[in-house]
Every structure is written in C-alpha cells, then in structure tokens.
C-alpha atoms as one frame of an Amber mdcrd trajectory, in Angstrom:
protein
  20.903  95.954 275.499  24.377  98.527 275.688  25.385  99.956 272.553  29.246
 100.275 270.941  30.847 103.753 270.344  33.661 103.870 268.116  36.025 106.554
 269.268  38.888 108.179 267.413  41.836 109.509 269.034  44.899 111.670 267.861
  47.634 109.764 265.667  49.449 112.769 267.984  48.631 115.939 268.661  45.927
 115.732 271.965  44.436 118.697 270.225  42.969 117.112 267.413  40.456 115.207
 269.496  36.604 116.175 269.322  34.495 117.701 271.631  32.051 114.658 271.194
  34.360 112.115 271.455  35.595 113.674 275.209  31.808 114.232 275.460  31.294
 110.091 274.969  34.298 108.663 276.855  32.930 110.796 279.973  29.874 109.341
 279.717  30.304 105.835 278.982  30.197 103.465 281.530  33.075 101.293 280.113
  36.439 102.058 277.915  38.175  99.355 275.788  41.783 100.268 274.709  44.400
  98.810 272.909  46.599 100.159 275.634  45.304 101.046 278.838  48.495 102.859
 279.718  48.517 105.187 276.498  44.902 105.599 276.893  44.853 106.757 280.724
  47.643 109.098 279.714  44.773 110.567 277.406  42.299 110.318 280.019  44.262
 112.198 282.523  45.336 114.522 280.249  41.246 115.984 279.902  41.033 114.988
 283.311  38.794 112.473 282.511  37.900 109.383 285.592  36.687 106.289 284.142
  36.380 102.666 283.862  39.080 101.077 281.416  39.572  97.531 280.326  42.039
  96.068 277.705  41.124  95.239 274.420  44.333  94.241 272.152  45.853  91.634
 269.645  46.786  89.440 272.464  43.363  88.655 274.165  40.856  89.603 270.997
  39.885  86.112 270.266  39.598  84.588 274.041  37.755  87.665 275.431  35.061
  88.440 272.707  32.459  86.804 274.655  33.070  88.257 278.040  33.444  91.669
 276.452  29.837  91.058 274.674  28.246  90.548 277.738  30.438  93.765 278.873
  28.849  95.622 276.365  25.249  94.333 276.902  25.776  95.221 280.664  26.583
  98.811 280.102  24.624 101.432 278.492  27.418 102.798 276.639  30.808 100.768
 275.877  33.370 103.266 273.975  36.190 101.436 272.201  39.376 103.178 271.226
  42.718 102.201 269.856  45.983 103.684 270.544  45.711 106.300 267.394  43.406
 106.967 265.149  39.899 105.236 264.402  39.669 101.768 266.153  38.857  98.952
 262.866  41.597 100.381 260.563  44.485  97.977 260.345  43.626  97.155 264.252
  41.804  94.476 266.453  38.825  96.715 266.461  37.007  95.199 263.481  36.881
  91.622 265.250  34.665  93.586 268.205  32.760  95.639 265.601  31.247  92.694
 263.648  30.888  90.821 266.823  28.300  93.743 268.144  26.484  93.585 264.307
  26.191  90.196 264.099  24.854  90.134 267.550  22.689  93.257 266.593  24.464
  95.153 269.078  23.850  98.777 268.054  27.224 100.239 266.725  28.181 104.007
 266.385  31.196 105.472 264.741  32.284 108.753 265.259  34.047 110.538 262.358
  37.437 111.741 263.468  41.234 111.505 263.258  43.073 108.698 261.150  46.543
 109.481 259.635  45.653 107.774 255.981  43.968 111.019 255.141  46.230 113.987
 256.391  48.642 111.941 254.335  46.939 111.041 251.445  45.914 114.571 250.677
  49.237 115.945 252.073  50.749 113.865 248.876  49.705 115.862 245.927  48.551
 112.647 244.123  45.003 112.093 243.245  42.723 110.998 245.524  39.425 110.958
 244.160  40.039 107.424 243.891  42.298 105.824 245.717  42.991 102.217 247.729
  44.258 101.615 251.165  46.262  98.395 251.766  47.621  99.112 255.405  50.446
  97.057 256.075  51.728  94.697 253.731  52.114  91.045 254.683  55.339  90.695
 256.496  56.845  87.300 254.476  54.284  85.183 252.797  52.474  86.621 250.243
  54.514  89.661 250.039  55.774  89.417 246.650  52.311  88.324 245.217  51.081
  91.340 246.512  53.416  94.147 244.595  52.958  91.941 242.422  49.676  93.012
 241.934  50.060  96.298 242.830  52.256  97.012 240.469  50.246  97.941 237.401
  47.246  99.651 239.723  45.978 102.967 238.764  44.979 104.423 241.438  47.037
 105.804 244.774  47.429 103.421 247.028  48.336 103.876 250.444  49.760 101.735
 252.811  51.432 101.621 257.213  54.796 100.645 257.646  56.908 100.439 260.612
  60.227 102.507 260.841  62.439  99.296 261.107  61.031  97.969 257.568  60.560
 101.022 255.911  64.128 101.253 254.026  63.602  97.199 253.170  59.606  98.118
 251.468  61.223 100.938 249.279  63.732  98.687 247.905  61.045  96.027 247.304
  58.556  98.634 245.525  61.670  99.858 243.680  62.097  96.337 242.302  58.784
  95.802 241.574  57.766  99.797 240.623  60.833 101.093 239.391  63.195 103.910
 240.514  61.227 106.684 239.096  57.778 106.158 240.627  56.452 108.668 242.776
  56.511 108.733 246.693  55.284 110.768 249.567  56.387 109.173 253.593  54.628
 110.918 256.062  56.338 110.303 259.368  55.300 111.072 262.856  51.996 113.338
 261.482  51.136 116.113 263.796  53.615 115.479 266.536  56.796 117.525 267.087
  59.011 115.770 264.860  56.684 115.451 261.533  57.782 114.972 258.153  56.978
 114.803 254.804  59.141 113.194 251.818  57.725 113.458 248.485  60.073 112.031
 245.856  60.958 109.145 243.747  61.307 105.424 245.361  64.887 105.662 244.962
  65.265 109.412 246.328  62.830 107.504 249.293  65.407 104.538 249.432  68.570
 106.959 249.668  66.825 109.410 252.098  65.891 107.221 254.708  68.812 104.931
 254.157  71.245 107.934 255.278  69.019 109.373 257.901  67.310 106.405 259.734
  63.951 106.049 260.532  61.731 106.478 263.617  57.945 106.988 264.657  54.789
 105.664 262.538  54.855 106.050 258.669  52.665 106.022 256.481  53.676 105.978
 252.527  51.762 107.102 249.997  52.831 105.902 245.899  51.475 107.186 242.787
  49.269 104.649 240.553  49.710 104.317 236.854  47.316 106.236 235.989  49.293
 109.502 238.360
C-alpha cells in the first residue's frame, strides 16, 4: 500500500521552501498539482526530474478513484497545490479524506501558508482566532457577516483582488466604518504589502489604488 505526503510550497518567495519537502518531491515516485505548469516551474527551478500528474477543481470528483489506485501503486505520492499547504481552501481535502477513509497512510509536512505570516503580521490577537477562507460568492453571503458580525475573535479570511473593494464595503455595512483591518497582499513576493487600518481607510485605499495579486484580510473581533 503507497502512502500520501502533503507538501507545502511558497505563497512566493522559492526560498521559503524546506529542505524536506525538496527532500520528498525527489523521492516520490508520483506528484499531484493543482497546476502542473506552476509546479514544473518549481521543479525546474531545484532542478528537480519527476513524474507529475494534475490534480485540480476541474477533475477532483471524476479522478479520485484512478488517483487512489495511483497512490496505492506508488510508494510515495506527494500532493501539492499551487501555494501554500494543499487542504486549505483547496481541492486537497477531497484527496486527503479519500486516503483516511481508505486507510491510506497520510503525512503532512508543516510549512508555508499565507494565513499565518498575515495573521501575526496584523497586530491583532491571535491566541484565538478563526479562519473562514473565502466567503461564499452570492448565496449565503449576507447570512454569513451576518454572523460574523458580533464574533470575538480575529477572523481571517482569502479574497481575490477583483472582489476585494466590493467585501470591504460589505463588512463596512455589516461591521461598521471604524473596525479594524490589516490586507496583506502579494506576501513575500516583490510587490508585498501590508494595510492596517479601518474598513473604510481599507475601502478608500484600495478603491484609489486598485488591486492585484492574492489577499488575504485580516479584521479585528469584538473582543480586539
């Protein structure tokens, strides 16, 4: 029986990989990526020669099964996602309890994800905190600040650039003006920023200087 190795990659700087997680996709005798493309550009940058096959949003659901028997074949299947750790707010998961409930031995490596550079980058408590990823895109939406809206703790959430401006003037409705904001864009490439201010600074901000690369936002709780 093969066993699964979760593998984190840099959310951007090529640097921030681990020596055991080049160590485990030069070993393994298969790679699933999100993107093959993105992922041989990692590859070839450590000059790495292996075996990749697609694992994505598209074909999850229709190629569990061969991939199971992938996995069973091989020694060692790695998995890795574009960014980050594979599972968080990706496909990844779907695999992951496939291999448990299979009892398919599963190993995660620790390694890079961008909810904690940014949560800690934030200044806002996180000795408790709770990560909502992305927020549903129409239905359900409102229900959900709803919610939100009187939690205590720091919540942290993914948005993409083209809906960023739109969520701050929906957690301004729902939050109000003054509640407290940090948007970490584009951590640890080139272009990285940080904005820590109120929603409607946030709103204003971005409004006036546009938006590009991944974000992730971080907002204070009630209890701050």
């Amino acid at each position: 029986m093969g066993k699964l190795i979760v593998v984190p990659t840099p959310v951007g700087n090529l640097k921030d990989i681990t020596l055991r997680a080049l160590e485990v996709l030069k070993e393994a005798n298969l790679i699933l990526a999100e993107d093959t493309r993105k992922t041989g550009f990692l590859l070839h940058h450590f000059e790495i020669k292996n075996s990749l096959m697609p694992f994505h949003k598209f074909n999850e659901h229709k190629s569990l099964e061969n991939i199971l028997t992938k996995v069973n074949q091989n020694e060692i299947t790695a998995l890795v996602s574009d960014a980050g750790t594979p599972g968080i707010s990706d496909t990844g998961y779907l695999l992951i309890r496939e291999c448990v409930e299979n009892n398919i031995e599963v190993e995660c490596l620790p390694g890079a994800t961008a909810l904690i550079p940014a949560l800690v980058s934030s200044g806002f408590p996180c000795d408790r905190f709770t990560f909502e990823g992305f927020l549903p895109h129409k239905k359900g939406r409102k229900t959900k600040l709803e919610t939100l809206k009187s939690e205590e703790r720091t919540m942290v959430f993914y948005e993409s650039p083209h809906r960023l401006v739109k969520t701050m003037g929906q957690i301004l409705e729902y939050f109000g003006e003054d509640r407290k904001v940090c948007i970490c864009r584009e951590l640890t490439k080139m272009h990285e920023e940080i904005f820590r201010g109120t929603v409607s600074e946030a709103e204003k901000h971005f409004t006036d200087k546009g938006v590009k690369g991944e974000i992730v936002f971080i907002l204070e709780g009630t209890g701050k």
